[in-house]
C-alpha positions in Angstrom: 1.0 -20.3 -72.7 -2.2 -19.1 -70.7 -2.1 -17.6 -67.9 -5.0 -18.9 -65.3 -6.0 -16.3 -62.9 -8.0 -17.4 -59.4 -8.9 -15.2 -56.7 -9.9 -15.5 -53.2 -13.9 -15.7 -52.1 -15.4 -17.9 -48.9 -14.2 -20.1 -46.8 -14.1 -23.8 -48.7 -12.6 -21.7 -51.8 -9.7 -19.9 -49.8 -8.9 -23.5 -48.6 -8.7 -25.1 -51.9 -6.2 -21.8 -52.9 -4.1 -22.6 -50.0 -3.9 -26.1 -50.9 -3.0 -25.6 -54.5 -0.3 -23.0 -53.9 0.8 -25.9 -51.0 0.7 -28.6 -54.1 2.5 -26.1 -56.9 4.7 -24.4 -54.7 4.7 -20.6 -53.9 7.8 -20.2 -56.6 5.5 -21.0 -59.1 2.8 -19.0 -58.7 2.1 -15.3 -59.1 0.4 -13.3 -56.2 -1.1 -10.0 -56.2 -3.4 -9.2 -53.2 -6.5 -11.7 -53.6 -5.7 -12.6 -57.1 -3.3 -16.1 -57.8 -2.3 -16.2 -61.1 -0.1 -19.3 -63.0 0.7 -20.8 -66.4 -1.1 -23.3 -67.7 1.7 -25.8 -68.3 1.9 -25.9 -64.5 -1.5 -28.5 -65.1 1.3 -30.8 -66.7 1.9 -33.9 -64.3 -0.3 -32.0 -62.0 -1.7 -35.4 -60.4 2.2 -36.2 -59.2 2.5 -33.5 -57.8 -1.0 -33.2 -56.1 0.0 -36.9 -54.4 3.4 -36.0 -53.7 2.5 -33.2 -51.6 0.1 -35.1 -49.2 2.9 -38.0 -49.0 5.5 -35.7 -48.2 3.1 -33.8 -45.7 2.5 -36.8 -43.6 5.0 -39.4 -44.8 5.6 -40.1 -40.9 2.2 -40.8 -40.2 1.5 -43.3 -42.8 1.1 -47.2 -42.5 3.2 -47.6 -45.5 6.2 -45.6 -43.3 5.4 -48.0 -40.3 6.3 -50.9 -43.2 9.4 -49.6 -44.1 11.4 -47.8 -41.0 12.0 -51.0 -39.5 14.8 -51.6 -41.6 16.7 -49.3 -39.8 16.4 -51.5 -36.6 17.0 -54.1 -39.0 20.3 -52.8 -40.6 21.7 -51.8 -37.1 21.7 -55.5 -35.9 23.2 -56.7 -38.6 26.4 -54.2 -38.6 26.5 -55.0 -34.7 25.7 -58.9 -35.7 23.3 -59.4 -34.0 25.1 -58.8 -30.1 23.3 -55.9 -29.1 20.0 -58.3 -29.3 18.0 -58.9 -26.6 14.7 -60.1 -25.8 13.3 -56.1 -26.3 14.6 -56.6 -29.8 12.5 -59.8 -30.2 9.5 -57.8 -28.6 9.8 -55.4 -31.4 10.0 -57.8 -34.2 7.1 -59.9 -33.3 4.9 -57.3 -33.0 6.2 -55.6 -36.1 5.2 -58.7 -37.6 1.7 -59.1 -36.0 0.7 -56.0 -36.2 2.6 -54.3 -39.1 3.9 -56.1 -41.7 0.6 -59.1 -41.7 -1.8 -56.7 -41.0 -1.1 -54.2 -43.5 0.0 -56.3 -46.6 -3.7 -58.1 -46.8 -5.9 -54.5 -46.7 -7.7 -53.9 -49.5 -6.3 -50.7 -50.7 -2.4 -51.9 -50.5 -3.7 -55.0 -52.4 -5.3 -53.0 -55.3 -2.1 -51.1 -55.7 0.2 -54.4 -55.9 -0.4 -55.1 -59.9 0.6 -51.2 -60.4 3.9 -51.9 -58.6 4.7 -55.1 -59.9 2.3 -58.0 -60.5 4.6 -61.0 -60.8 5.1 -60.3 -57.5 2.1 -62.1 -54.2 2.5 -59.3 -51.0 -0.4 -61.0 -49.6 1.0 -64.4 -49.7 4.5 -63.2 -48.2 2.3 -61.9 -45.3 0.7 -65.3 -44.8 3.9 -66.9 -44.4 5.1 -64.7 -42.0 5.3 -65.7 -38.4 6.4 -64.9 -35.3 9.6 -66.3 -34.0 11.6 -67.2 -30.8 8.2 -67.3 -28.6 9.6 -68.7 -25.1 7.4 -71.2 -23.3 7.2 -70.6 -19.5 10.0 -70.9 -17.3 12.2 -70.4 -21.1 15.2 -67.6 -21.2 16.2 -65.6 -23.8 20.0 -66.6 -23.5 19.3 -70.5 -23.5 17.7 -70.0 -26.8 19.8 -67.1 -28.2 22.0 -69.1 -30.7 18.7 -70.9 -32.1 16.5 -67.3 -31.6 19.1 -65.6 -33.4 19.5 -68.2 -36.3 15.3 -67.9 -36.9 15.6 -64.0 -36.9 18.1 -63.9 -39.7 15.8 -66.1 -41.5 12.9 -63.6 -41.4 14.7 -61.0 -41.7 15.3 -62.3 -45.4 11.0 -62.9 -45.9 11.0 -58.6 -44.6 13.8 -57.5 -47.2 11.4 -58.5 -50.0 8.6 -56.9 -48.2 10.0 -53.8 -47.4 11.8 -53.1 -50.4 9.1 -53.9 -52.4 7.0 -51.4 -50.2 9.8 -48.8 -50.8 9.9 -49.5 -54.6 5.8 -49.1 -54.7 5.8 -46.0 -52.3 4.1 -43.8 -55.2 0.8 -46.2 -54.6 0.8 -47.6 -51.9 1.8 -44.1 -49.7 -0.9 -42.8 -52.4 -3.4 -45.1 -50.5 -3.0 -43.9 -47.4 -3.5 -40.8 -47.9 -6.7 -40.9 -49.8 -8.1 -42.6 -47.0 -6.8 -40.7 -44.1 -6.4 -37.6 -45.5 -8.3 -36.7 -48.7 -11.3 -38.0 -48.0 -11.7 -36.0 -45.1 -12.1 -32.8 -47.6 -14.5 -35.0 -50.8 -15.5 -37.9 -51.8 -17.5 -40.1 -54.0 -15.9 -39.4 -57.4 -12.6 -40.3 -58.4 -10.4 -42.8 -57.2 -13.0 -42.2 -54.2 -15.7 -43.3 -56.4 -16.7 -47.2 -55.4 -17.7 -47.8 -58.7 -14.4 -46.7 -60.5 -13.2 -48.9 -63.1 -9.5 -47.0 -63.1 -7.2 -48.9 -60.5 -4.5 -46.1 -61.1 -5.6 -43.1 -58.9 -2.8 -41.1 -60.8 -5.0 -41.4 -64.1 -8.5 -41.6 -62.0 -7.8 -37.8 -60.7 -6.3 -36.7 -63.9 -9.3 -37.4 -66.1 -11.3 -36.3 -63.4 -10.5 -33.0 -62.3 -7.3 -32.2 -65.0 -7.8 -33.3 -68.2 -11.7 -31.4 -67.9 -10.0 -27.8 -67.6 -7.7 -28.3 -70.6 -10.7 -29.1 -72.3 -12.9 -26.1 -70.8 -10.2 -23.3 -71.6 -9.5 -25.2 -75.3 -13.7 -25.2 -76.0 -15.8 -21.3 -77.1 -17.4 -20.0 -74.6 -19.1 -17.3 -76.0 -22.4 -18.1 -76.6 -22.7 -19.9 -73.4 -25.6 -19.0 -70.9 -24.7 -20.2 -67.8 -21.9 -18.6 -65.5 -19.5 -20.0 -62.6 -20.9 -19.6 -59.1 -18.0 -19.1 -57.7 -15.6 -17.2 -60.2 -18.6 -15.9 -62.6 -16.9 -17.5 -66.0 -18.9 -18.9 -68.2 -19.9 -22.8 -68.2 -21.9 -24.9 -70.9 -24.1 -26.5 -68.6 -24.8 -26.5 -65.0 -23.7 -30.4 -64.7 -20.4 -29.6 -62.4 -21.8 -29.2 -59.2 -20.4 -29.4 -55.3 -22.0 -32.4 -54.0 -18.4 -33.9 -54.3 -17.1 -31.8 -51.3 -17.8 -33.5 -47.6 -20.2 -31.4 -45.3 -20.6 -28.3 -47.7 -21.9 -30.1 -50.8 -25.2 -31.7 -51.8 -26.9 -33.5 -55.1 -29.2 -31.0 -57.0 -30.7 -33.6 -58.7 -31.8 -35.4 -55.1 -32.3 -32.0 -52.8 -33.4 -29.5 -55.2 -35.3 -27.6 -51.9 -31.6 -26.5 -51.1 -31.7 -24.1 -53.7 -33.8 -21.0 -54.7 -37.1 -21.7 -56.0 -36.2 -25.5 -56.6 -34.3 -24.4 -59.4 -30.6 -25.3 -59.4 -27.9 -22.8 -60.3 -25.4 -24.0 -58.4 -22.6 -25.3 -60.7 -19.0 -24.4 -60.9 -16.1 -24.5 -64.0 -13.7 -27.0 -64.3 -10.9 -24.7 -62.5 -12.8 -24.3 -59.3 -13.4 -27.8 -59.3 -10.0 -28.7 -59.1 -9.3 -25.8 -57.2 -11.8 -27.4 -54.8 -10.2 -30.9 -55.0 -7.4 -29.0 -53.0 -9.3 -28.4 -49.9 -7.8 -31.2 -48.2 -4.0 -29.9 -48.9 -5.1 -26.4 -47.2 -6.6 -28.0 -44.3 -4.2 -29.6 -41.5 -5.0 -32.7 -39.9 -4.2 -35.0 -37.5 -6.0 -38.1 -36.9 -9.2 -37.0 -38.6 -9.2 -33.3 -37.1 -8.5 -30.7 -39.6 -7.7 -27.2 -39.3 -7.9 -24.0 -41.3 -7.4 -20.3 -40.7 -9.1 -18.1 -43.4 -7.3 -14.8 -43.0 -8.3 -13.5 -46.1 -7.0 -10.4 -45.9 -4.6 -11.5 -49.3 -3.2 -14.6 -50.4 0.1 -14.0 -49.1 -1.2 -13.9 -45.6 -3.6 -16.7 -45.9 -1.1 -18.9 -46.9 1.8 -17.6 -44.7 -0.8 -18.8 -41.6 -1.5 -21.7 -42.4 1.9 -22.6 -43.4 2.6 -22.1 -39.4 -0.5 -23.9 -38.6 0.7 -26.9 -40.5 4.6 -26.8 -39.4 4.1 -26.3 -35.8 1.6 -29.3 -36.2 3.7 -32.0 -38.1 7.3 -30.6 -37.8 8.0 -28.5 -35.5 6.1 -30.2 -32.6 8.6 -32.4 -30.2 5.1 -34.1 -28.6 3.8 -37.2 -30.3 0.7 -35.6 -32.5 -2.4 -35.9 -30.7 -6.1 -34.0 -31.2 -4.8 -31.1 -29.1 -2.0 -30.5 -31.9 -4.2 -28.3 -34.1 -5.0 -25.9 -31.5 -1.6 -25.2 -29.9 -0.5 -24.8 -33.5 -3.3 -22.1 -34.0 -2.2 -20.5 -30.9 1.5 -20.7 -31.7 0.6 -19.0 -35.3 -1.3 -16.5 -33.9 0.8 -15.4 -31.2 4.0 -15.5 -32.6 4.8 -11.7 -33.1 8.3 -11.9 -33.8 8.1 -13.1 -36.9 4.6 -11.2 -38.2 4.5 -7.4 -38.4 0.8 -7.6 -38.6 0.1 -9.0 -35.1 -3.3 -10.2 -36.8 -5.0 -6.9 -35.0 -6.7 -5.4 -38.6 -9.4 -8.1 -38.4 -11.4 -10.6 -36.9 -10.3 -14.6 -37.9 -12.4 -17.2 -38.8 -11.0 -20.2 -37.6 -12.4 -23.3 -39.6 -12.2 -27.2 -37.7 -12.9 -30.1 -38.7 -14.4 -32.0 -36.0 -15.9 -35.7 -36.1 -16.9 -35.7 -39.5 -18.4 -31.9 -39.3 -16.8 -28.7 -40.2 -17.2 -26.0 -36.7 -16.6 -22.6 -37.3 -15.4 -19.4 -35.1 -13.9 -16.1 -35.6 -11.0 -15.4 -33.7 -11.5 -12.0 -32.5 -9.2 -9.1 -31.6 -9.9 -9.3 -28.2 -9.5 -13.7 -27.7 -6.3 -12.6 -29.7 -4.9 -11.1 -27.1 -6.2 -12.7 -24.5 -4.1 -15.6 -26.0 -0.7 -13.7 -26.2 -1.3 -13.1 -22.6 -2.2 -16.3 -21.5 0.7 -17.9 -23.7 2.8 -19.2 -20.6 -0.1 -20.6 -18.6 -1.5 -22.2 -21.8 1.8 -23.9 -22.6 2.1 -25.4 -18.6 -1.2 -27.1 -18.9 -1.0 -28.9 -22.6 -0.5 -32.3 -21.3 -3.0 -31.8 -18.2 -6.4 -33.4 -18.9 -8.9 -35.9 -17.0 -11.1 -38.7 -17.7 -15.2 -38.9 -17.6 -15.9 -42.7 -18.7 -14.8 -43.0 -21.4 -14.4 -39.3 -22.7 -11.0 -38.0 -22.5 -11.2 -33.7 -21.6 -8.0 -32.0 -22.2 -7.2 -28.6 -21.0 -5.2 -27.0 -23.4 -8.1 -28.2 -26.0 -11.0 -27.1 -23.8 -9.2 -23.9 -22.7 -9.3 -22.6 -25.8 -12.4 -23.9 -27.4 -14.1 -22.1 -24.6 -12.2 -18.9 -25.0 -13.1 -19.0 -28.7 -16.5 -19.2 -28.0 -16.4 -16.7 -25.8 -16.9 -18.3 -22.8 -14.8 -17.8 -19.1 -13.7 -21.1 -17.2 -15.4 -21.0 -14.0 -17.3 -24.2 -14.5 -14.4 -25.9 -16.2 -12.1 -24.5 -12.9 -14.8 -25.7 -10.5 -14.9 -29.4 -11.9 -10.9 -29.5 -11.9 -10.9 -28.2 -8.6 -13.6 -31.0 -7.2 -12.1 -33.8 -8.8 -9.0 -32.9 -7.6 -9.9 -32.2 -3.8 -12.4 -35.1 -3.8 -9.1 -37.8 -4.9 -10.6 -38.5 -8.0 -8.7 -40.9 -10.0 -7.8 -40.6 -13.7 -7.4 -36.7 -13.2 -3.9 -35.6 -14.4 -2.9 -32.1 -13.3 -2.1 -30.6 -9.8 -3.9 -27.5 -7.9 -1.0 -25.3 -9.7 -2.3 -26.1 -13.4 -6.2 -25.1 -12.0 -4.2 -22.0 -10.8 -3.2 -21.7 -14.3 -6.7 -22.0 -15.6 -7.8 -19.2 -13.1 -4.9 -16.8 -14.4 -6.0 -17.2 -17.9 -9.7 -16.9 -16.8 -8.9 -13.7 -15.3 -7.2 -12.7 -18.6 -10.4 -13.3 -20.1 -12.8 -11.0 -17.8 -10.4 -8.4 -18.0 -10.5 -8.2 -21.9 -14.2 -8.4 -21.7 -14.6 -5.6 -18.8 -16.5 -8.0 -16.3 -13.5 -7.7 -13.6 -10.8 -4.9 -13.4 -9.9 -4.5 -9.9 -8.1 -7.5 -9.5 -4.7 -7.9 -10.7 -2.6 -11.3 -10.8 -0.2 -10.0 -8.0 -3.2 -9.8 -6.3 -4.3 -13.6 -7.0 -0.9 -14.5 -6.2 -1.4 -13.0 -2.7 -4.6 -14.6 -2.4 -3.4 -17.7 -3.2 -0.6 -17.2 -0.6 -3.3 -16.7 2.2 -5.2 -19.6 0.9 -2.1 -21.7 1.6 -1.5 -19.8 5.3 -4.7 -20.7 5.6 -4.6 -24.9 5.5 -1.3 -25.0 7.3 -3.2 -23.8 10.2 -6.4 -25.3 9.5 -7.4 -28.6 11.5 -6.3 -31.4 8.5 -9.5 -33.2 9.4 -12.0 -30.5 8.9 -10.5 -29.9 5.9 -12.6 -31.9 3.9 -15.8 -30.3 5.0 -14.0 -27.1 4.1 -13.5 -27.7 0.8 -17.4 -29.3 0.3 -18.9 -26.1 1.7 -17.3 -23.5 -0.3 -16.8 -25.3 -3.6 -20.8 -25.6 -2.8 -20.8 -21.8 -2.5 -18.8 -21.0 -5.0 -20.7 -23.3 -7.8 -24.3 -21.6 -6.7 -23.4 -18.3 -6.3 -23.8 -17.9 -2.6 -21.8 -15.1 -1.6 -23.7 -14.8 2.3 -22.7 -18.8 2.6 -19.3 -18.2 1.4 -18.8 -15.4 3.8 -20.2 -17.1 6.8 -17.9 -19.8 6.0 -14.6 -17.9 5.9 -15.9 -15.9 9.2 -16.5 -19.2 11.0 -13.1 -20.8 10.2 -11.3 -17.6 11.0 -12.6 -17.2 13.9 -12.3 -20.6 14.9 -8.3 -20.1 14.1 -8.4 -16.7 16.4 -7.4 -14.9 13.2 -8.5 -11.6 11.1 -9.7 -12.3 8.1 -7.8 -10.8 5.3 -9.2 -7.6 3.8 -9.7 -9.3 0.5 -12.1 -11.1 1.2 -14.5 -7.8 0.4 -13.6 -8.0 -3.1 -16.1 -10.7 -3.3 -19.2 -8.6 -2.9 -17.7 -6.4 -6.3 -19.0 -8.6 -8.8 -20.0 -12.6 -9.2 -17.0 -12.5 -11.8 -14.8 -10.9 -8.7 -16.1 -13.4 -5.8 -15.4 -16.8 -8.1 -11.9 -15.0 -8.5 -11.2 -14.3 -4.8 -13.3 -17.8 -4.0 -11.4 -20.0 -6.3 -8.0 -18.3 -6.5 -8.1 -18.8 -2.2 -9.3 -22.7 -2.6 -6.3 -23.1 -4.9 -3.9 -21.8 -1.9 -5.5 -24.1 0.6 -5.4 -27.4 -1.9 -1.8 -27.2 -3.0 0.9 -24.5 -4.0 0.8 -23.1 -6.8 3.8 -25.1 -8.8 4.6 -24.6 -12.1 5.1 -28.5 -13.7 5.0 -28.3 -17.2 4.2 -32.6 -17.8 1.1 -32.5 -16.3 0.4 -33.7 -13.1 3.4 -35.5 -10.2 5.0 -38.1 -11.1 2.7 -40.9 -9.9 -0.1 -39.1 -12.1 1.9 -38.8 -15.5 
């Protein structure tokens, strides 16, 4: 058979790679360095196993899973017949049925997958004859109307066997559904079984005529008088009628927006392999709840895959938090800073770290120098991932913004000065204490000492600072306090070291105390004064704890 040989190039291309070698599996391919090589006859039934992968992936996360794990709670009340119960049991089961079981059995995707599964049977209609049961009217108690309760459960129970099993024998589709729409579409859309207009209802056969069944053609058809060449592996192509406006973000239609190419004259068109190889994107990327992922460590196959392969365990296996759209970039950081299990230490090369944000793809390259500002930071990163706050209705985590900032290149000190103000100002909807702001000024100072803007200032030194700041409040008047905090947090925001010091001189004095000697640190550098500044305002707002949930108790 023929042996197909792809190699590595841009982003988009390196993702599609990743996704296939996810899809095939690694045992089945051949790498050496940037080149992927694999037989043909691995094409054969490649559409199962392109939808097996993304079902498998994020099986958990599915609607159709939400169908079909109730019927463990299910199966457990019947061994125990029906004792252990309660009211919490009915809870459940009611809104299983309202918001599960009705809900999803009348969407339009599940219902275009029914006939596939089995079309003597009427989903749609089981879900309208669904209802709740055992609803007690006021002053009603569960244990008056147990015996009759319990009677009406067992009777539904029967209506959600068929359901459920049904949904477990049409898993192929219906788990196929969800991930088109949650998942693939995120990386293309508009032809296919994402094409409105398609006329196939079995997305199995839709992608195999459209992406497989035109590469067994292309390597069965002579090329050699062709003109035309591949613009992304250089083979040669027939026409230029295979083009990228498929691919969300990155793509565009030549025919419609031929001012996106050189001279108004298209050339953009790609061979049947890349095209499927492109149709893979979405298996390369990681996502969660629209966000995507991707590291393109190029440096060979082996290691671009190996990374990502990290990314996309510590996102939807490894992870002991319920997934949320800080996932992806503690998963980056856990990939990247995991050096017991990577020789490389990723210090040969800069990273380019791919997201996919909102509906738009964001792009930044990792350096050598965030790298290890993150394997520094990796304690006081992990003690603020649950810590965040709320501005209307935006929703700012730290462990998200931390990072997106240090990527970019940017320090905290306008990130530490709103935490710090909303926190001494009783804000509400702020989750963290002062000690997780203390974090944020550690890793901050990680940060200018990687970039040379502060070295003569070292964390035992913060830590003493701190310790003066919290000296400092015990003897302070409580009700001046206040106007403490206003005035320098005003200083500190503007700049003003001469405020600042008059400030610290005032309330010293007013204590009959010196004032400590490093205090002159902050006429070093601005970087140095919003150290000393903020690391002291952390000391005299709160000790510097170490809670790793994210705020006290009342705040969680």
């Amino acid at each position: 058979m023929r042996e197909i040989e792809c190699r590595t190039g841009d982003w988009l291309i390196n993702a599609g790679l990743t996704g296939f070698i996810n899809i095939v599996g690694k045992e089945n391919v051949r790498i050496e360095g940037q080149s992927l090589f694999f037989n043909a006859a691995l094409l054969d039934n490649f559409e199962e196993s392109y939808f097996a992968y993304f079902i498998k992936a994020y099986e958990k996360t599915l609607s159709w899973y939400k169908i079909i794990s109730y019927k463990e709670e299910m199966e457990r009340h019947r061994e125990a017949d029906f004792s252990d119960f309660d009211e919490l049991s009915l809870d459940r089961l009611n809104d299983y049925i309202a918001n599960v079981a009705k809900y999803y059995l009348k969407s339009s995707s599940y219902v275009s997958a029914y006939p596939l599964i089995d079309a003597t049977k009427d989903p749609v209609e089981w879900g309208k004859n669904l209802a709740k049961v055992g609803q007690l009217k006021k002053k009603e108690m569960f244990e008056e109307k147990r015996t009759e309760i319990i009677y009406n459960v067992k009777q539904v129970y029967v209506q959600l066997d068929e359901i459920i099993d049904f949904c477990q024998k049409g898993k192929k589709y219906l788990a196929a559904k969800n991930v088109i729409y949650t998942i693939i579409k995120n990386g293309w859309d508009g032809i296919s079984f994402l094409n409105p207009q398609t006329k196939e209802k079995d997305n199995y056969v839709d992608y195999k005529t459209s992406f497989i069944n035109p590469v067994i053609d292309y390597f069965d058809t002579n090329l050699e008088k062709t003109k035309h060449k591949c613009s992304v592996c250089n083979a040669p192509i027939k026409n230029l009628k295979l083009d990228l406006s498929f691919m969300n973000k990155t793509g565009f239609d030549v025919a419609k927006k031929s001012s996106h190419v050189w001279d108004f004259n298209n050339d953009i068109a790609v061979c049947p392999m890349c095209k499927l190889i492109y149709s893979c994107v979405p298996a390369g990327f990681t996502y969660v709840y629209g966000n995507g992922i991707f590291i393109n460590d190029s440096v060979n196959i082996d290691t671009l895959h190996a990374v990502n392969k990290k990314v996309h365990n510590e996102i939807l296996h490894h992870s002991t938090d319920n997934l949320t759209s800080t996932s992806p970039y503690r998963a980056l950081i856990e990939a990247i800073t995991n050096q017991t299990e990577d020789k490389r230490h990723y210090e040969l090369a800069d990273i380019q770290v791919v997201r996919y944000e909102n509906e738009t793809y964001r792009f930044n390259i990792l350096s050598k120098r965030a790298l290890k500002i993150f394997r520094e930071s990796k304690e006081a990163l992990k003690t603020i991932q649950k810590c965040g706050l709320k501005e209307g209705n935006l929703n700012i985590n730290f462990y998200q913004e931390t990072v997106r900032r240090l990527m970019n290149n940017e320090n905290l000190f306008t990130f530490i000065h709103k935490t710090m103000y909303l926190k001494v100002t009783n804000v509400s909807n702020t989750y963290y204490h002062m000690g997780h702001v203390g974090a944020l000024l550690s890793i901050n100072t990680n940060f200018l000492k990687e970039i040379e803007a502060m070295t003569d200032i070292s964390k035992g030194q913060i830590w003493h600072i701190n310790k003066c700041g919290t000296e400092f409040k015990k003897a302070y008047p409580e009700n001046k306090l206040s106007g403490f905090n206003y005035k320098i947090l005003n200083a500190l925001k503007t700049n003003n070291r001469d405020a600042f010091m008059d400030i610290i001189l005032n309330s010293y004095s007013y204590l009959g105390k010196a004032i400590p000697d490093f205090f002159l640190k902050a006429f070093t550098n601005d970087e140095t004064f919003k150290t000393v500044g903020y690391a002291f305002m952390v000391g005299v707002n709160g000790p510097l704890e170490n809670n790793e949930n994210g705020g006290n108790k009342d705040e969680e």
